[in-house]
C-alpha positions in Angstrom: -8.7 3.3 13.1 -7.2 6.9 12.9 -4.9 7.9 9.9 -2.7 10.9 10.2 -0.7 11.9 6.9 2.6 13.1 7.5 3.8 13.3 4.3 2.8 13.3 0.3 4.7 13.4 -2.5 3.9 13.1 -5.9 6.2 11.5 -8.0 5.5 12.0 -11.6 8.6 10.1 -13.1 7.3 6.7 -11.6 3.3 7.8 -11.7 2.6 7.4 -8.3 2.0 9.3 -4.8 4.1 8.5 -2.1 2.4 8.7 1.4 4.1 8.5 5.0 1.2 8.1 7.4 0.6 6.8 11.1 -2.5 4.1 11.6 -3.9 5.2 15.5 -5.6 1.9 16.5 -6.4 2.2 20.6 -7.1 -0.8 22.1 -6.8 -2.9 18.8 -4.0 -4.9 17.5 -1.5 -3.8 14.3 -4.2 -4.0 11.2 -3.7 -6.3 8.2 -2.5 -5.2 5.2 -6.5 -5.5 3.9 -8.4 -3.5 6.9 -5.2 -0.7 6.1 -6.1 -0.4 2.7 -9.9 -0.2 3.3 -9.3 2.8 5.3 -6.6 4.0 2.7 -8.9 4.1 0.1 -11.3 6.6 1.6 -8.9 8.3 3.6 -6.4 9.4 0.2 -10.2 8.8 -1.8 -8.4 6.8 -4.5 -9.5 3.7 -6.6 -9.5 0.1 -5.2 -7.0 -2.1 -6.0 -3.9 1.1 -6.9 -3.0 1.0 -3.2 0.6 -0.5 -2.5 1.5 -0.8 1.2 5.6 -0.6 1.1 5.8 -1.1 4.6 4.4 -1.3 7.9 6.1 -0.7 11.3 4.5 -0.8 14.4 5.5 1.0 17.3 6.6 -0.8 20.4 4.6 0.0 23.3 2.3 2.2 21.8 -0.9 1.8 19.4 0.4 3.3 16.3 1.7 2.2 13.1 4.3 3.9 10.5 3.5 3.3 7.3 4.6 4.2 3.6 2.2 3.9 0.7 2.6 4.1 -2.9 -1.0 5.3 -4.8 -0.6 4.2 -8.5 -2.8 5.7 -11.1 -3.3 2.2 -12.8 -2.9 -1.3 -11.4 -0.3 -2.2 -14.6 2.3 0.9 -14.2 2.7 -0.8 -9.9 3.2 -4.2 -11.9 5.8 -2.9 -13.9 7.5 -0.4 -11.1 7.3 -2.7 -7.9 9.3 -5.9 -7.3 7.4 -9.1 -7.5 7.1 -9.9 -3.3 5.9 -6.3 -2.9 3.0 -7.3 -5.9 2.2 -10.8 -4.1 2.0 -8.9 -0.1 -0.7 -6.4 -1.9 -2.4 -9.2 -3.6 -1.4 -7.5 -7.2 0.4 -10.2 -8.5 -0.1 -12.3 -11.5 1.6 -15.8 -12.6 2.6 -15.3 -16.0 1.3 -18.3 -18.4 4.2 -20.5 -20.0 3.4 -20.4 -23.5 2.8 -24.0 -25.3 5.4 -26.0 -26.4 8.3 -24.7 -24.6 
């Protein structure tokens, strides 16, 4: 798989890098959300586990995907920032406990 950056911004009022890129994959179907960020993380060379795939759009016809990333700095500022079906698609999301005699 080929990545090509289009865009990146940093956003330093959310603490995060926002990152428009297209996924080349000839002759291979649209990659998971896992196999993406594999390739992510060396291609941006950023931490496991920071990586939020937005969204993914693949192109009719062609071998190529759009997609938008965010890059956090640390796994609990995307828990705070991103909505909850965002968290559970990225595998970031945490059940929180009920607390004991409620």
């Amino acid at each position: 798989m080929e990545i090509e950056i289009i865009e990146k911004n940093d956003n330093l009022l959310l603490e995060r890098t926002e990152v428009r890129l297209i996924a080349k994959h000839p002759n291979e179907p649209t990659p998971r959300r896992k196999e993406l960020k594999e390739a992510l993380t060396e291609a941006l060379e950023s931490k496991k586990g920071i990586i939020v795939i937005d969204t993914m759009e693949p192109e009719f016809g062609r071998n190529e995907t759009k997609v938008f990333v965010k890059v956090y700095g640390s796994i609990d500022t995307a828990r705070k920032i991103e909505n909850e079906y965002i968290l559970k698609r990225n595998g970031l999301f945490e059940e929180k406990k009920k607390a004991e005699g409620s």
